[in-house]
Kinemage of the C-alpha trace (Angstrom):
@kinemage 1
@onewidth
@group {chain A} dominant
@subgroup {mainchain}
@vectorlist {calphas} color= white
{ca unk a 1} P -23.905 75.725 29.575
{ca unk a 2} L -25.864 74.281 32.755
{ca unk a 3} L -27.880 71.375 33.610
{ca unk a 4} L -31.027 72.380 35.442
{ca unk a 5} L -33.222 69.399 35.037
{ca unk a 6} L -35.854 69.042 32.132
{ca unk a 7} L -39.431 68.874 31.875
{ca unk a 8} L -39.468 65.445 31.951
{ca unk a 9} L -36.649 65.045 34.619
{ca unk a 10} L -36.828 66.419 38.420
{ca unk a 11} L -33.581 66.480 39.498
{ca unk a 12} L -32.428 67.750 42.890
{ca unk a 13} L -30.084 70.474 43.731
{ca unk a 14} L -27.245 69.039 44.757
{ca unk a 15} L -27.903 66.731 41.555
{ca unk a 16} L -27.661 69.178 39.066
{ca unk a 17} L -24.401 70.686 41.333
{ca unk a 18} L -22.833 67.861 40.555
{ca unk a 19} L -23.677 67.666 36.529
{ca unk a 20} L -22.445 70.947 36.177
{ca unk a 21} L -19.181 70.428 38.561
{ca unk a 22} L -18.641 67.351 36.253
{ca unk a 23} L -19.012 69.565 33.317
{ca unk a 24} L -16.652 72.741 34.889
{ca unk a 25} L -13.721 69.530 35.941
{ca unk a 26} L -13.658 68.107 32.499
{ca unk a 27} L -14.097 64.726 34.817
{ca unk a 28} L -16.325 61.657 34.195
{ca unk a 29} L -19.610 62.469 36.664
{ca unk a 30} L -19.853 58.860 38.440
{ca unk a 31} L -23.294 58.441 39.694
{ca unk a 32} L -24.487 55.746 41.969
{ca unk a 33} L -27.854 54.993 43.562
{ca unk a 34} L -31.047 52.383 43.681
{ca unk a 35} L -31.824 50.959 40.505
{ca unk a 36} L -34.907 52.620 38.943
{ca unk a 37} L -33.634 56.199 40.455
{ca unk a 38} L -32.944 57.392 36.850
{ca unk a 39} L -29.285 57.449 36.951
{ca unk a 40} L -29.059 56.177 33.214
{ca unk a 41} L -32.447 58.349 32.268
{ca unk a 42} L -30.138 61.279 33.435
{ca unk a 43} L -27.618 61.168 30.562
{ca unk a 44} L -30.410 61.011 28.118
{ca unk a 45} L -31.715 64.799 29.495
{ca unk a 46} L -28.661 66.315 29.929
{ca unk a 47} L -27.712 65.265 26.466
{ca unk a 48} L -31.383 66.844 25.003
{ca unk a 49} L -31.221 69.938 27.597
{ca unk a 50} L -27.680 70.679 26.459
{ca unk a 51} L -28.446 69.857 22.948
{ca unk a 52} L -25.934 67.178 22.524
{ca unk a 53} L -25.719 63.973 21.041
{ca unk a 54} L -25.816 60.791 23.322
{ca unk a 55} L -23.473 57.792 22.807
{ca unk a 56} L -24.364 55.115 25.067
{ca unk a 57} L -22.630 52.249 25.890
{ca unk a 58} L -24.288 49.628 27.880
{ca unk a 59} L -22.322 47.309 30.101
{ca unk a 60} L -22.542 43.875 30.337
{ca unk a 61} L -21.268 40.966 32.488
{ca unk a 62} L -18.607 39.967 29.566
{ca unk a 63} L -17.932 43.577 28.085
{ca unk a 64} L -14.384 44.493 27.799
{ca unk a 65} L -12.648 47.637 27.632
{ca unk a 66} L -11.261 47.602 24.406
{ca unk a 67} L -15.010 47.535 23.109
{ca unk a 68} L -15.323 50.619 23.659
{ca unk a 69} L -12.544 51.629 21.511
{ca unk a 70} L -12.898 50.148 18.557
{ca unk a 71} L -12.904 45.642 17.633
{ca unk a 72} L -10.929 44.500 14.645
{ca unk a 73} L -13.563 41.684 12.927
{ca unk a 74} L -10.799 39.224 12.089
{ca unk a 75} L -13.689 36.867 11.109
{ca unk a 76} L -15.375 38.730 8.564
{ca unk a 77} L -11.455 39.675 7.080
{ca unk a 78} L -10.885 35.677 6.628
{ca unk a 79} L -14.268 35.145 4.829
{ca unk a 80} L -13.746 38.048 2.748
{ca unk a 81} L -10.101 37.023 1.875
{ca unk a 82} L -11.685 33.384 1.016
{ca unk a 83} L -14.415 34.763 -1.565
{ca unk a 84} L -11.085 36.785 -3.146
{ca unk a 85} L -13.154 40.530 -1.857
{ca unk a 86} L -10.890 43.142 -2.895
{ca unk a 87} L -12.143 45.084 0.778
{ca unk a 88} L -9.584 42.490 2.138
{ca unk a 89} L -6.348 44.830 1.496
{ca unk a 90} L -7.431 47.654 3.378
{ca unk a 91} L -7.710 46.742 7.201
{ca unk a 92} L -9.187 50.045 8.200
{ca unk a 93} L -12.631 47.854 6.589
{ca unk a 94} L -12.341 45.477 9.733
{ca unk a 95} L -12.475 48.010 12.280
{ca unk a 96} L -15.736 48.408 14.203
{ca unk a 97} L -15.785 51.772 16.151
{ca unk a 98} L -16.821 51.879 19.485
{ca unk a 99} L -19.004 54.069 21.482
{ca unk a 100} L -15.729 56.191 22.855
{ca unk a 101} L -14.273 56.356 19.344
{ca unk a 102} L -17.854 57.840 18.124
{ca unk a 103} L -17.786 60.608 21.058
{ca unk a 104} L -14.430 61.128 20.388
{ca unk a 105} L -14.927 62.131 16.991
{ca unk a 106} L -18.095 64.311 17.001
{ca unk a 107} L -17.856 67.394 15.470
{ca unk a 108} L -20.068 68.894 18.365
{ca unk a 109} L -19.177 68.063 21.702
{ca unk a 110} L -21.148 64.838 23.291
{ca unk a 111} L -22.641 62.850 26.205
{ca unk a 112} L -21.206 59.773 26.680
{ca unk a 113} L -22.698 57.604 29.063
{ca unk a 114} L -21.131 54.026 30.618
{ca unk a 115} L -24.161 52.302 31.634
{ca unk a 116} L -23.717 49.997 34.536
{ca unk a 117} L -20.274 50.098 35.007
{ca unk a 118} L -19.732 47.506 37.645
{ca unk a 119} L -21.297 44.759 35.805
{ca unk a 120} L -18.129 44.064 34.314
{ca unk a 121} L -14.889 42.666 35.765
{ca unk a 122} L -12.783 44.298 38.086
{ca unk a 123} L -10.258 45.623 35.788
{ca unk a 124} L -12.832 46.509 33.565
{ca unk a 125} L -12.597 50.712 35.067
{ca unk a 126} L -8.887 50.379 35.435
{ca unk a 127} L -8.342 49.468 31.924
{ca unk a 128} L -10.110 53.104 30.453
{ca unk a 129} L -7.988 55.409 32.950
{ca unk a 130} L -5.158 56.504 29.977
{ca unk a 131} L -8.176 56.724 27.611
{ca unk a 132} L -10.549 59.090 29.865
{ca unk a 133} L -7.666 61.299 31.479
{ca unk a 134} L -6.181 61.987 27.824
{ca unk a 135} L -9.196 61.745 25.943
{ca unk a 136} L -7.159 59.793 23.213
{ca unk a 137} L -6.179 55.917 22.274
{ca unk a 138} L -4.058 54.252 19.599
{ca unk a 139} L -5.258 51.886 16.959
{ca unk a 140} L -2.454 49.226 16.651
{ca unk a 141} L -3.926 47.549 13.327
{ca unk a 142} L -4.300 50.932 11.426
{ca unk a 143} L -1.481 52.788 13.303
{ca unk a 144} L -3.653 55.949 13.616
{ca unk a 145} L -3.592 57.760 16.846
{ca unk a 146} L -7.727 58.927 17.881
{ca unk a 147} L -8.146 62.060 19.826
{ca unk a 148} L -11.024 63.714 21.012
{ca unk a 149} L -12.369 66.828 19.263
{ca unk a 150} L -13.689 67.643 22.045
{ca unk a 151} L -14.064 66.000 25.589
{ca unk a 152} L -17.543 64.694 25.686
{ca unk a 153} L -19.506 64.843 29.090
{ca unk a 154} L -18.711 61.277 30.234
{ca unk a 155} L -21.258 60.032 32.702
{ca unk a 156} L -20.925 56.209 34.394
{ca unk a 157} L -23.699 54.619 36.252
{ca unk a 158} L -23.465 51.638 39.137
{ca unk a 159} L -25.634 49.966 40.896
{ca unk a 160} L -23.017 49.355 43.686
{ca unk a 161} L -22.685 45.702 42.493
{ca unk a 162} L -19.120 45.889 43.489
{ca unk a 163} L -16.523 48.089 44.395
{ca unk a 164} L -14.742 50.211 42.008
{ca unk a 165} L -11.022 50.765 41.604
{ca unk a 166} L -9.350 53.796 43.869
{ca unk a 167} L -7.377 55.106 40.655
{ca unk a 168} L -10.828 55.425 38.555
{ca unk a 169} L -12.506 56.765 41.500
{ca unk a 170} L -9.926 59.757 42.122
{ca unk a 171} L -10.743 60.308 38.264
{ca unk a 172} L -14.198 60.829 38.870
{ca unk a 173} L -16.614 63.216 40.227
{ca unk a 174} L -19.430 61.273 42.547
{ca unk a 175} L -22.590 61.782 43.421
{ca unk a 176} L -25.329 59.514 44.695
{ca unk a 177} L -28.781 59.836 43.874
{ca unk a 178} L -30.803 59.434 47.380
{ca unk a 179} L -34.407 57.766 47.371
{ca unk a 180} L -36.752 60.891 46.270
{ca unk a 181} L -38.854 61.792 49.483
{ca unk a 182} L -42.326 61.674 49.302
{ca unk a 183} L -42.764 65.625 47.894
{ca unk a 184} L -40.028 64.896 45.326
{ca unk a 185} L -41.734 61.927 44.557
{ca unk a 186} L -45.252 63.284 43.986
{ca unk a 187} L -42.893 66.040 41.487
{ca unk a 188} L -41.789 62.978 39.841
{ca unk a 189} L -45.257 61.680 39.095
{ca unk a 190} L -47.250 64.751 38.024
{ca unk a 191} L -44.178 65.190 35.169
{ca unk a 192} L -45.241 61.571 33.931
{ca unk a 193} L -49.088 61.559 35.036
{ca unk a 194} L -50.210 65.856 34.559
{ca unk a 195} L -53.664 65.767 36.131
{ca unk a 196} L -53.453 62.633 38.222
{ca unk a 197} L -56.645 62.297 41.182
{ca unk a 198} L -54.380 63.754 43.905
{ca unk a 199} L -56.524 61.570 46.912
{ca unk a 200} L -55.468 58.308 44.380
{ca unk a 201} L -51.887 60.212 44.398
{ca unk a 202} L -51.790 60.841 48.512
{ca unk a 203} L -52.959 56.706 49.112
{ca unk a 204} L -50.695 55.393 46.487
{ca unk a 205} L -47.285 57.508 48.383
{ca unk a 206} L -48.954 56.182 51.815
{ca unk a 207} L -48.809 52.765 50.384
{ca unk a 208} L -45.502 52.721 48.390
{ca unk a 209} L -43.558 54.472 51.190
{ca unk a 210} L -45.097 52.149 53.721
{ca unk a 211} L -43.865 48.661 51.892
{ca unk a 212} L -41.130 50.359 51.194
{ca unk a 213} L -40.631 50.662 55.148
{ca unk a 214} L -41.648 46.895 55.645
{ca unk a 215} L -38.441 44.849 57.348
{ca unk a 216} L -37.027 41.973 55.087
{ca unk a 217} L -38.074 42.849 51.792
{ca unk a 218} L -35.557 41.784 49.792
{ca unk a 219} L -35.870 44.314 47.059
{ca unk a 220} L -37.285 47.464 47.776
{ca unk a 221} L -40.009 48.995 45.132
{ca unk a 222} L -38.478 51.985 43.028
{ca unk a 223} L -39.709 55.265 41.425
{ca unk a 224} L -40.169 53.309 37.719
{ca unk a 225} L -42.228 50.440 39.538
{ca unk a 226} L -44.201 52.627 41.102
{ca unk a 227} L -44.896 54.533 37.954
{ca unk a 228} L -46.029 50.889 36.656
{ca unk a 229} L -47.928 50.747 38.886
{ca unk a 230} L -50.069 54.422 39.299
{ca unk a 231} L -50.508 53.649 35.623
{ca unk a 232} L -52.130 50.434 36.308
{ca unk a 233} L -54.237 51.535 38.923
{ca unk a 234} L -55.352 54.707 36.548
{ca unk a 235} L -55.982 52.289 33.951
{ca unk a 236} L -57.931 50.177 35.985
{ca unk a 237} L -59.667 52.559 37.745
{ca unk a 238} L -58.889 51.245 41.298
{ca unk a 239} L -59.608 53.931 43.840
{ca unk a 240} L -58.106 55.665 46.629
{ca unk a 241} L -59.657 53.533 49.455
{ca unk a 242} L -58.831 50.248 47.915
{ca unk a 243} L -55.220 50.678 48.694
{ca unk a 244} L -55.184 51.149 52.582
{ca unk a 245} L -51.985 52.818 52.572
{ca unk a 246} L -52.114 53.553 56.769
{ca unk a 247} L -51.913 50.132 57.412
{ca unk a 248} L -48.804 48.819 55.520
{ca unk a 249} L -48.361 45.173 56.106
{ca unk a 250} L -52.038 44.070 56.991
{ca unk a 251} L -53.296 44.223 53.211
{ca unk a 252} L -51.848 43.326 50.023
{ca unk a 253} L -51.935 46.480 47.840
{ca unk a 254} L -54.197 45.599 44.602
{ca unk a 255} L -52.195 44.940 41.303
{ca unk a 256} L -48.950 44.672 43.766
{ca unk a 257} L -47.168 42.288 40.843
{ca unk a 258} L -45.744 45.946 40.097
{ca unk a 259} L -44.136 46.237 42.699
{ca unk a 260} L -43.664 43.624 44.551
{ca unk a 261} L -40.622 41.103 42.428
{ca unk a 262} L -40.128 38.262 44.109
{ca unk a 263} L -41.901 35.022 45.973
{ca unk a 264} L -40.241 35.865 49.180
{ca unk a 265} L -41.679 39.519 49.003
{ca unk a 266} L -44.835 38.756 47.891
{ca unk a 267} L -45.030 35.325 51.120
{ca unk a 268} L -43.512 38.137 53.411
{ca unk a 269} L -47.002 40.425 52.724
{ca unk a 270} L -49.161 37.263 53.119
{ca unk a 271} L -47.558 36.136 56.089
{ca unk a 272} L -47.798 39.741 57.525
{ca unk a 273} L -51.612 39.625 56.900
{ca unk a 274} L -52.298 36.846 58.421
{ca unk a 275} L -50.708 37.404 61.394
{ca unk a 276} L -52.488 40.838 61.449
{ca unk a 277} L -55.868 38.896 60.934
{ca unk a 278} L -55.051 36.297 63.533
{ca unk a 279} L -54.408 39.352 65.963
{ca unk a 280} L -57.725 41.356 65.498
């Protein structure tokens, strides 16, 4: 059982090293790197190229741990118990399973991913350690004890939002997914866009790579933005020479709202072209 990238996923080397060390260690694969790099697209293909089932569990700002576990509904248990619903005797009705509770319990062994880890607070990793080194947790309201079947693939994504506890981290195998270079990149396209007009392909790399290059941008274009935006310039038929990818910073790309997120991005371009002009 090995992870060597789908048809619909180019993954490096060193990344599919690290799926498969993940997989040999039995230990969470923590994977950090630019957003739109296709850290959380990666669970979804090892999950199909494994033949697996994906549990996802997507990470918010107020998530807590214990969501992931399981949540007793107290709520709906005192409006049941108020209508006189006979479902309000057994407590086991109350409990809503979470996304590790659902990997723990598949009959065939799963992917688990933790989407976005370090959205949460600082405690949030801290409080799963017990949970992902013994692949089991205790439900206090039903007094059952839940233990994995078998231990799924875990896989947690950050975007390096802040720092993550030393104890998770030692629990963890790491990898970081580096910016695709331009021939990885061109891979990346041709999986999503077979057939593309490689002289629209060459000028659209020159281009990307080139604002990508420009000082001060405060947020860099990624690989999904710049599949936006191939497809809008496909769509629209815009051709090779309208993009003047040698000259980065002394023309706005057409359709740039696709990659370019921001007011101070977009006033950095226009300030860089009209210096340029002033300068001819």
């Amino acid at each position: 059982m090995r992870f060597t990238g789908t048809d619909s996923y180019v993954a490096t080397d060193d990344l599919n090293l690290a799926v498969n060390a993940a997989i040999t260690l039995g230990r969470p694969l923590l994977i950090k790197g630019e957003p739109g790099t296709g850290k959380t697209m990666l669970a979804e293909e090892v999950a199909r190229a494994l033949g697996m089932p994906l549990y996802q569990w997507h990470v918010k700002s107020t998530t807590k741990a214990h969501q992931g576990l399981y949540e007793y509904d107290a709520v709906s248990r005192l409006r049941d118990s108020q209508l006189g619903d006979e479902r309000v005797h057994e407590i086991g009705n109350y409990i809503v399973k979470g996304k590790l509770w659902e990997a723990f319990e598949s009959e065939q062994r799963a992917v688990l991913l933790i989407d976005e880890v370090d959205k949460a607070d600082i405690e949030f990793p801290n409080d799963l350690l017990q949970e992902l080194d013994r692949m089991e947790f205790y439900v206090y309201e039903t007094r059952q004890l839940i233990k994995a079947i078998h231990r799924p693939v875990i896989i947690i994504t950050s975007n390096n939002e802040k720092e993550l506890p030393d104890a998770f981290l030692r629990r963890c195998f790491f990898h970081y997914i580096r910016f695709p270079e331009a021939e990885t990149m061109a891979q990346i396209v041709e999986v999503h866009y077979p057939g593309i007009k490689q002289s629209l392909l060459k000028s659209a790399l020159e281009t990307f790579f080139g604002m990508r290059d420009v000082p001060g941008l405060k947020k860099k274009p990624s690989t999904s933005e710049l599949l936006d935006w191939l497809k809008l310039l496909v769509a629209e038929e815009i051709p090779a020479e309208a993009l003047h990818s040698k000259e980065p910073g002394k023309s706005i790309p057409p359709l740039h709202g696709a990659l370019l997120k921001n007011e101070q991005d977009v006033g950095l371009f226009e300030r860089l072209v009209g210096m340029s002009r002033r300068g001819r």
